[in-house]
N, C-alpha and C positions, 0 to 999 in steps of 0.2 A: 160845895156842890151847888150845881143848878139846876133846878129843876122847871118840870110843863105840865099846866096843866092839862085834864085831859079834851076841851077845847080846844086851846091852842097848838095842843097835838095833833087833832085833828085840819084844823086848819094849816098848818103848815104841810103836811100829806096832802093835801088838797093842791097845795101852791107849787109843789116840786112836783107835782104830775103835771098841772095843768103848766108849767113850763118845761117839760119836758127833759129834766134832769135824772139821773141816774141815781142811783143807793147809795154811789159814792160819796155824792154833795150832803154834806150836812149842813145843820144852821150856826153862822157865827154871830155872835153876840159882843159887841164891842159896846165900847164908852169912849167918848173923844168930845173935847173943849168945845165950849160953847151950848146956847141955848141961854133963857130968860132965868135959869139958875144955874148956871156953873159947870156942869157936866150933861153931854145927850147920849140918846142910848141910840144903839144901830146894830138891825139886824138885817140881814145878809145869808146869801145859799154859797158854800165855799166847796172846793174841793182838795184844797193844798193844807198839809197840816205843816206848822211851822216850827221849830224847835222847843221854844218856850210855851209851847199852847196845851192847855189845859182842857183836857177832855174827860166828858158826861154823856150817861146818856140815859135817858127815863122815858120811861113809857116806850121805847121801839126810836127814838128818836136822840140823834146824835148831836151834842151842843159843845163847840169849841169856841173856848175864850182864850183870847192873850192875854199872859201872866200881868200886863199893868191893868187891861179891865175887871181882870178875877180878881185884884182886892177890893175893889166898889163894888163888886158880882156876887160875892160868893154869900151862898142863902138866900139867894132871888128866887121867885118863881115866876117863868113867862106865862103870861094869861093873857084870853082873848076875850074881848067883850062884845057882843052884840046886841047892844040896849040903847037906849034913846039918847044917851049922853054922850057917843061915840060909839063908832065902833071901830075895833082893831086889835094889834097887841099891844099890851102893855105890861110892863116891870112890877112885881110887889118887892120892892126891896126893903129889905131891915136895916139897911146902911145909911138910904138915906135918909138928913135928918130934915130936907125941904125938897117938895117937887115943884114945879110949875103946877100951873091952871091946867095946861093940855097933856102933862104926866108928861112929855115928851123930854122932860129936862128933870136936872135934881142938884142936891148939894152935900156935901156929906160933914 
């Protein structure tokens, strides 16, 4: 499962309004090669669900991942931070065992 918190709940409600997307659009959560450790995260507003995709949904919010990101995914929670250090989403994942400096990347 993947889970949001409830910031980043809220901020992503914020993002599909103010781009004027529909209920239909949910957020996808992918992992693809590259980045300063091995693997980066990418998220995305989707509206096509694909045969292998694996769908969640917490707190009012719908998260589909493709079945190769959901074995680096699964037991993550998206969070949003708004603090001095950055601010944005970002991954807590249990899988991986290295991130980058900027979280934007990982290694498992």
């Amino acid at each position: 499962m993947i889970t949001i918190s409830d910031l980043a709940k809220d901020k992503v409600v914020k993002l599909r309004q103010d781009a004027e997307l529909n209920e239909n659009h949910f957020l996808r959560a992918s992992v693809a090669g590259g980045g300063c450790s091995g693997l980066s995260y990418k998220l995305d507003f989707d509206d096509e669900i694909k045969p292998m995709d694996q769908e969640f949904e917490d707190k009012g919010v719908k998260i589909v991942v493709d079945m190769k990101s959901f074995l680096y995914l699964a037991g993550t929670e998206l969070k949003f931070s708004e603090g001095l250090n950055g601010k944005g989403f970002y991954f807590d994942n249990p899988n991986a065992s290295r991130t980058c400096g900027c979280g934007d990347s990982f290694s498992v």
